[in-house]
Rosetta silent file (secondary structure, phi, psi, omega in degrees, C-alpha in Angstrom):
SEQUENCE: XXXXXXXXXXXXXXXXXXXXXXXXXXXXXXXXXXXXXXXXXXXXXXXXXXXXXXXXXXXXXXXXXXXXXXXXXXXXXXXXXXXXXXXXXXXXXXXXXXXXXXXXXXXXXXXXXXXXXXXXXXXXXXXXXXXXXXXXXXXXXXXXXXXXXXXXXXXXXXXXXXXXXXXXXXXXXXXXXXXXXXXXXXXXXXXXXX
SCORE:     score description
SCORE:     0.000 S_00000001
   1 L     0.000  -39.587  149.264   10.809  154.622  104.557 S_00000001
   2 H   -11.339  -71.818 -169.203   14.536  153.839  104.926 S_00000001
   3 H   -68.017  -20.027 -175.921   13.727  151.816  108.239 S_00000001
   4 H  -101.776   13.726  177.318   11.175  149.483  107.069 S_00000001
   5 H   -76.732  -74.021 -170.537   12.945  148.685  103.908 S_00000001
   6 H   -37.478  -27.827 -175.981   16.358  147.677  106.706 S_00000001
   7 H   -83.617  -42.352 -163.835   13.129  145.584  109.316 S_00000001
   8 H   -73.851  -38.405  170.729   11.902  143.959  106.392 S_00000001
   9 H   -77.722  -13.742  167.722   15.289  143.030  104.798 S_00000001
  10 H   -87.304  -70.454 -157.819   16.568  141.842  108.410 S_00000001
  11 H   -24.156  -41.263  174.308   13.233  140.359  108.903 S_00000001
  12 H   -64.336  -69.536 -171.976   14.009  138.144  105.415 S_00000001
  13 H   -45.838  -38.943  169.219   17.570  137.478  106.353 S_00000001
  14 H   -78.300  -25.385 -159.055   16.485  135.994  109.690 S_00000001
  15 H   -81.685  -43.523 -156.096   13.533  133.815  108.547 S_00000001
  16 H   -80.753  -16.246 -127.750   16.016  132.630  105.860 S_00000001
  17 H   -92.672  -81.423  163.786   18.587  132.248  108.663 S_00000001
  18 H   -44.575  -30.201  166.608   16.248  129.927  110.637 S_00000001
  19 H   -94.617   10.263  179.661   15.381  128.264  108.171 S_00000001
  20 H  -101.762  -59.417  159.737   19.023  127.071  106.967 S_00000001
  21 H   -24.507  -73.562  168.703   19.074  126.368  110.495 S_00000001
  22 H   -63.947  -29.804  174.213   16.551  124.114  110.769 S_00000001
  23 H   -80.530  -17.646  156.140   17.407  121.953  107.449 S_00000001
  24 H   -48.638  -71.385 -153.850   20.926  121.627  109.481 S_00000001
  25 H   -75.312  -13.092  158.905   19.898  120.407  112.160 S_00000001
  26 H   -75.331  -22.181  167.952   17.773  118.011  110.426 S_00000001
  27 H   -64.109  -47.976 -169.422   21.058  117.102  108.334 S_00000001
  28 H   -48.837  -33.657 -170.410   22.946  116.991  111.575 S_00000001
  29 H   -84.689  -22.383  142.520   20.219  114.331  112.722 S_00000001
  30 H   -60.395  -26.774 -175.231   20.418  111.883  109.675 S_00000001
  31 H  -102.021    2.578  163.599   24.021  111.512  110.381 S_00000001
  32 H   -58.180  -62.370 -161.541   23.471  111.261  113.969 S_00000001
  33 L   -80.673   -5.518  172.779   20.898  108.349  112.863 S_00000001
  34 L  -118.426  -20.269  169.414   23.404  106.679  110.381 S_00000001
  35 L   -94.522   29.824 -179.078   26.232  106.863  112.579 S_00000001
  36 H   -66.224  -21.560  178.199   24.257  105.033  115.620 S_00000001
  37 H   -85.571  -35.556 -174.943   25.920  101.679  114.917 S_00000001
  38 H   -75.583  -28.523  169.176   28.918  103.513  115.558 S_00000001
  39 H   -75.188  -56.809  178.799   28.040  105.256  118.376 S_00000001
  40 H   -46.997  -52.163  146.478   26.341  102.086  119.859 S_00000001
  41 H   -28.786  -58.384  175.792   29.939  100.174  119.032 S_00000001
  42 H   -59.556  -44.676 -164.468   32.118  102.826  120.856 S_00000001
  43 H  -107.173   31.815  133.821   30.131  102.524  123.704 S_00000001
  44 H   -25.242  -70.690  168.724   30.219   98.777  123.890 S_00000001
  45 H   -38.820  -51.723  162.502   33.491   99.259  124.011 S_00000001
  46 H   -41.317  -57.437 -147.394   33.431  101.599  126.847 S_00000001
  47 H   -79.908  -14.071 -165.441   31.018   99.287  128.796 S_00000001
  48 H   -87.301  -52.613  159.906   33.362   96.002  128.006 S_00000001
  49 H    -5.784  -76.167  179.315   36.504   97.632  128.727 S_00000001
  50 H   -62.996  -33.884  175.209   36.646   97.167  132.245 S_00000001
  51 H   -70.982  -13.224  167.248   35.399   93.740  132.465 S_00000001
  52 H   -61.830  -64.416 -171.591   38.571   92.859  130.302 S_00000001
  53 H   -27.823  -50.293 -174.441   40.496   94.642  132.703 S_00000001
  54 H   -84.743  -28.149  162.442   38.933   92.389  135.640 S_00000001
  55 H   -58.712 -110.364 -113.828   39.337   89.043  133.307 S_00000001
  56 H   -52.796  -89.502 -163.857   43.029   89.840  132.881 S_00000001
  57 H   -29.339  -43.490 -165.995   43.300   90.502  136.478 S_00000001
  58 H   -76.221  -32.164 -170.542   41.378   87.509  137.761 S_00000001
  59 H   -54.596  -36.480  158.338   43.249   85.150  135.142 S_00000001
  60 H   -62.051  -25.447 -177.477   46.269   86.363  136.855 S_00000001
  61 H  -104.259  -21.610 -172.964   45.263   85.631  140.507 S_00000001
  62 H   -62.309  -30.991 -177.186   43.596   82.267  139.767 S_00000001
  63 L   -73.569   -2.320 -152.241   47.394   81.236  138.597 S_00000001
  64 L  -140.588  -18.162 -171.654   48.787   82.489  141.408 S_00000001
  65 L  -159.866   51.314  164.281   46.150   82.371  144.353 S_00000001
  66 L  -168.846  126.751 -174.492   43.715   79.439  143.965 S_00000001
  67 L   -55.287  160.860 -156.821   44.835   75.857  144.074 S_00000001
  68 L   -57.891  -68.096 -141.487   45.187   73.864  140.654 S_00000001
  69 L   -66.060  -47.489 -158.028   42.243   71.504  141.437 S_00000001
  70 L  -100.157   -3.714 -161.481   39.728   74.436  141.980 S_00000001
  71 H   -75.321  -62.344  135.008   40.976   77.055  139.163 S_00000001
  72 H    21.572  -84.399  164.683   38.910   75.577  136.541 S_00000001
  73 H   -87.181    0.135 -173.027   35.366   76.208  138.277 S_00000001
  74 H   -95.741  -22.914  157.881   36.167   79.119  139.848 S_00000001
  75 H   -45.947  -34.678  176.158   37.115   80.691  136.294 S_00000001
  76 H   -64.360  -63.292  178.210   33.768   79.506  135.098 S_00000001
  77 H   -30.872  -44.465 -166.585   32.197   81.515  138.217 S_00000001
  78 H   -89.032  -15.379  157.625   34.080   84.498  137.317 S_00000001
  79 H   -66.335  -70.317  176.461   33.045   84.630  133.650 S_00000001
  80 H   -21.095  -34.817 -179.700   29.459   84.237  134.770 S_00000001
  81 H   -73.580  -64.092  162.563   30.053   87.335  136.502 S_00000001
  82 H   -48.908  -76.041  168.137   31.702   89.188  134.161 S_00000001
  83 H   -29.927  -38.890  172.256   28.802   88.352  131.530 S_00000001
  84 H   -69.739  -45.031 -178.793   26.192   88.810  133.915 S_00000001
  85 H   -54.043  -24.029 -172.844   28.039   92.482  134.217 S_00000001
  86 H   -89.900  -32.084  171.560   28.293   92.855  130.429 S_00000001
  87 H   -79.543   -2.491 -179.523   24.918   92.174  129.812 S_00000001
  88 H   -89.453  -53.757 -167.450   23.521   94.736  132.144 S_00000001
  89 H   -68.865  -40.291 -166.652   26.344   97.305  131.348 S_00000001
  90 H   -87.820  -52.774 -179.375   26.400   97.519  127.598 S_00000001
  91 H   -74.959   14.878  166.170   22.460   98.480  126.668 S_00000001
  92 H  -105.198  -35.456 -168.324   22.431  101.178  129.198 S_00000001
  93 H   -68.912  -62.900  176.433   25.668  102.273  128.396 S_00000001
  94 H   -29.718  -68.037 -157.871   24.334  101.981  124.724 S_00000001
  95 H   -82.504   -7.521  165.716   21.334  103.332  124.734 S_00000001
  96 H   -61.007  -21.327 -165.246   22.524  106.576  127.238 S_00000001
  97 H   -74.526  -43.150 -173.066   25.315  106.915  124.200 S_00000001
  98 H   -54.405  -42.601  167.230   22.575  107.078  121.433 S_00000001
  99 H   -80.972   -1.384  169.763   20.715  109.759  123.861 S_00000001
 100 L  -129.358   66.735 -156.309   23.294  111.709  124.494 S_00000001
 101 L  -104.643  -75.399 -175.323   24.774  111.894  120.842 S_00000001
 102 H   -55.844  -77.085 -120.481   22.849  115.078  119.555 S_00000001
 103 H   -90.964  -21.328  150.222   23.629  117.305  122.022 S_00000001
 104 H  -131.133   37.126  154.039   27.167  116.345  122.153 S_00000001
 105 H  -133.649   -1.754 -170.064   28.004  115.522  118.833 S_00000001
 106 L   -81.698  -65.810 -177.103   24.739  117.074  116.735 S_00000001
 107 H   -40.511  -58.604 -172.313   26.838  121.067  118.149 S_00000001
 108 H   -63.449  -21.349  151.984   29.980  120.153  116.506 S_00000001
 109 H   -49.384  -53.806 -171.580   28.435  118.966  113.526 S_00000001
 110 H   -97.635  -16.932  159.925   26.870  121.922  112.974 S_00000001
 111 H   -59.742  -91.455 -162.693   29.608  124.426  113.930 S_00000001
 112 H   -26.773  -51.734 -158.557   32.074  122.513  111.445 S_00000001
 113 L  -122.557  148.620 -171.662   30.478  121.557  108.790 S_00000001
 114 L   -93.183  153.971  177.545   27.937  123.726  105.952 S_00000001
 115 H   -25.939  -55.270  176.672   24.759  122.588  104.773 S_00000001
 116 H   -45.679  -47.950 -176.314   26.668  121.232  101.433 S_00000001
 117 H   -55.783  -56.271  155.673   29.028  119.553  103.404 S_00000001
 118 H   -54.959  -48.722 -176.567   26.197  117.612  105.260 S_00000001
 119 H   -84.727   21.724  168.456   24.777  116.216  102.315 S_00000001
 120 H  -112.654  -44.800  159.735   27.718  115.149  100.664 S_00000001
 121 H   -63.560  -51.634  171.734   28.721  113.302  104.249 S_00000001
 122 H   -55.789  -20.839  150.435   25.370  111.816  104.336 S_00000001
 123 H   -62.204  -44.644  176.033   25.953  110.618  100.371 S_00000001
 124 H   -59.343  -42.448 -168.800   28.972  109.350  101.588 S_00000001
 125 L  -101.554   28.419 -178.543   27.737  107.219  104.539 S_00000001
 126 L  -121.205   -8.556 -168.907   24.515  106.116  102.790 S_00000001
 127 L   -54.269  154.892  170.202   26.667  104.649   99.639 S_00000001
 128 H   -72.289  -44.508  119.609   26.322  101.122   99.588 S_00000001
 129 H    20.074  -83.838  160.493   30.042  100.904   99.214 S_00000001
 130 H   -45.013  -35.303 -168.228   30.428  102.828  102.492 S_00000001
 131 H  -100.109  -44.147 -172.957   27.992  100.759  104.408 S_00000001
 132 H   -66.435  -53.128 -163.381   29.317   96.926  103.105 S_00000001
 133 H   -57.117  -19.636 -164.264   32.893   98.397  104.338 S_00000001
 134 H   -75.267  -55.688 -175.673   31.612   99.936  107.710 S_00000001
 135 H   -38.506  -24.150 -176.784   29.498   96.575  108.111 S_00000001
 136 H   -60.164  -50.719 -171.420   33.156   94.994  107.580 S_00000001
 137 H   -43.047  -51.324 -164.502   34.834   96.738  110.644 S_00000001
 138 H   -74.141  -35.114  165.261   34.549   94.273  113.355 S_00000001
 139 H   -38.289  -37.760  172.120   35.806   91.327  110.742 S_00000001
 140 H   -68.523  -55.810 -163.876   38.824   93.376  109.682 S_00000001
 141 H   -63.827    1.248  165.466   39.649   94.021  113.263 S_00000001
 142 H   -66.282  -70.413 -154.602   39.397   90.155  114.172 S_00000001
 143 H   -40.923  -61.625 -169.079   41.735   89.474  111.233 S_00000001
 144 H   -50.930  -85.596 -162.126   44.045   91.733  112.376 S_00000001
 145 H   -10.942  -61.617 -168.221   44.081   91.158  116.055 S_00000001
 146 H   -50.993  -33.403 -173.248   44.400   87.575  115.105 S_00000001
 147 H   -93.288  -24.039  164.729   47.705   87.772  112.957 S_00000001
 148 H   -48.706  -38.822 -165.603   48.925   90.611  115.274 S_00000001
 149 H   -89.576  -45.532 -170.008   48.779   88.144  118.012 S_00000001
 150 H   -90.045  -60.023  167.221   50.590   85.353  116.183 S_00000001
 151 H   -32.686  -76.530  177.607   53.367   87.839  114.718 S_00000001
 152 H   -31.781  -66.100 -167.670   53.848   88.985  118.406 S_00000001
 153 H   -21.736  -64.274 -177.744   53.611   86.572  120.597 S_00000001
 154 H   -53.485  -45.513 -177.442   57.315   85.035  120.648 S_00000001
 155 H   -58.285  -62.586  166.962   58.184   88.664  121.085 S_00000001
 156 H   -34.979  -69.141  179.437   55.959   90.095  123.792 S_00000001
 157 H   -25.322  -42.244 -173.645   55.555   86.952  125.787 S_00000001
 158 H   -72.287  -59.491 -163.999   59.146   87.094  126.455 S_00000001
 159 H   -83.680  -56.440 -174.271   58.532   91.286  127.538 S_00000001
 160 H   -51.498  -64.354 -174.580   55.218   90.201  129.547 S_00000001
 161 H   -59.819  -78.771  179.774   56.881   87.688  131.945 S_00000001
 162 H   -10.213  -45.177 -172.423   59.866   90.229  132.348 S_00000001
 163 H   -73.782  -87.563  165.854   57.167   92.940  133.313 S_00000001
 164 H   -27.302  -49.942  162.253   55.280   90.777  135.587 S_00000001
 165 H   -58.416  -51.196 -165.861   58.076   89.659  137.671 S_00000001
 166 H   -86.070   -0.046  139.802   59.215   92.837  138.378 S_00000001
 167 H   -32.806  -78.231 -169.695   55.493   93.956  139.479 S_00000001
 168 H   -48.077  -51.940 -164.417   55.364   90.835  141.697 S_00000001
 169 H   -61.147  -35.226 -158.544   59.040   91.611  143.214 S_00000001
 170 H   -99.658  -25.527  147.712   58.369   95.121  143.736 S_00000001
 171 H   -74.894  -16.172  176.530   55.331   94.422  145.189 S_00000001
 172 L    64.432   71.717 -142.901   56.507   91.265  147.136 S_00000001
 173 L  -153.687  142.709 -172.399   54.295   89.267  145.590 S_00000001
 174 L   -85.968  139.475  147.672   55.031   85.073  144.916 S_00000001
 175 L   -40.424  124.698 -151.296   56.364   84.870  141.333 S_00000001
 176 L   -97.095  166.314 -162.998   54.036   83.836  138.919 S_00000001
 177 L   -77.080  152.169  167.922   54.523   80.041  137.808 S_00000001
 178 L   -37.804  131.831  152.328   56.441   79.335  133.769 S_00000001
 179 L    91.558   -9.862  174.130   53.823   80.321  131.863 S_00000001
 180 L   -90.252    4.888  152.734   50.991   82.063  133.726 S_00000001
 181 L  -104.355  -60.114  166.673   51.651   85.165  131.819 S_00000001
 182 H    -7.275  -42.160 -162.180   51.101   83.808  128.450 S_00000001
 183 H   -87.076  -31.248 -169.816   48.085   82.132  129.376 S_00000001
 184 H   -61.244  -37.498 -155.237   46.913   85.287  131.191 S_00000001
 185 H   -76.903  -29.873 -179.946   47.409   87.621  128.224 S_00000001
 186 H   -76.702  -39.304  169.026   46.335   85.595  124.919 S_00000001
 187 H   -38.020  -49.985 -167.346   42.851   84.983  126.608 S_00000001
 188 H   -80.578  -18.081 -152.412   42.569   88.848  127.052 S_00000001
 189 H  -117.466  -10.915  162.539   44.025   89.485  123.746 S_00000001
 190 H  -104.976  -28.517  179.953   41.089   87.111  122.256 S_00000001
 191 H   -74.489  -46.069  175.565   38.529   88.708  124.421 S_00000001
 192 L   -80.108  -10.290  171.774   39.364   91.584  122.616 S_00000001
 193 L   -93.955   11.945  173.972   39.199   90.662  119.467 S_00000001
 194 L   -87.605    0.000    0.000   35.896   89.904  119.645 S_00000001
């Protein structure tokens, strides 16, 4: 009698088990589903990232390794490129981020945090409150960038060229002309603040 009292009370404990389970993992998947702008946003970022990397680079060799007269259109070309690359790169990079979310951020979610926990983050990120500030994020980080940029400048600018020569020297590389790191870097430094 003993044993089927102990199958029937595990039997309860698991069913309720599974079933805690399962309302998890449906919490874990509303906040999967509210933080999707955010997920989608990182991996912009990821997908953009590099194509800074290759503006910065090219803005640097056009000053340095394409005659005056031609720098102009060939800058245009290489934005074209770059654009064509960003628009290809960022919804697959998106939408692989969005599909591969759950399974490696829905486990950590649910290791971490208790049922209670979820629905009190999901109150949190559904407040209206919460959502006008998140909606906010790329505008603060413009602001900033932008005054970041203007505070800095005399300083860095100064630090940049300094850097940059001793690349080119150490590389034996022609010395970039007054002023070709400045021009290189605020472009890139606006690209990003976008």
């Amino acid at each position: 009698m003993k044993n089927v009292w102990v199958l029937a009370l595990l039997a309860l404990v698991g069913s309720a088990h599974a079933e805690s389970n399962a309302v998890k993992k449906e919490l874990v998947a509303k906040v999967l589903l509210l933080q999707q702008p955010a997920i989608e946003q990182a991996a912009r970022a990821l997908a953009e990232r590099p194509a800074m990397l290759v503006m910065q680079q090219a803005g640097q060799a056009l000053q340095t390794r394409v005659a005056p007269d031609k720098r102009e259109a060939m800058g245009k070309e290489i934005q074209a490129d770059v654009k064509k690359y960003v628009d290809e790169a960022v919804p697959l990079v998106r939408e692989q981020a969005v599909k591969l979310a759950p399974a490696a951020i829905g486990p950590l979610l649910e290791e971490r945090f208790t049922e209670d926990e979820l629905k009190q983050l999901i109150g949190i990120m559904e407040s209206p409150v919460s959502r006008k500030f998140a909606q906010m994020g790329g505008e603060m980080q413009k602001a900033l960038v932008e005054k970041l940029v203007a505070q800095t400048k005399s300083e860095i600018e100064p630090k940049l060229k300094t850097l940059e020569r001793s690349v080119a020297k150490r590389l034996g590389l022609p010395l970039l002309p007054a002023g070709a790191a400045s021009g290189a870097a605020l472009p890139a430094a606006k690209a990003a603040s976008k």
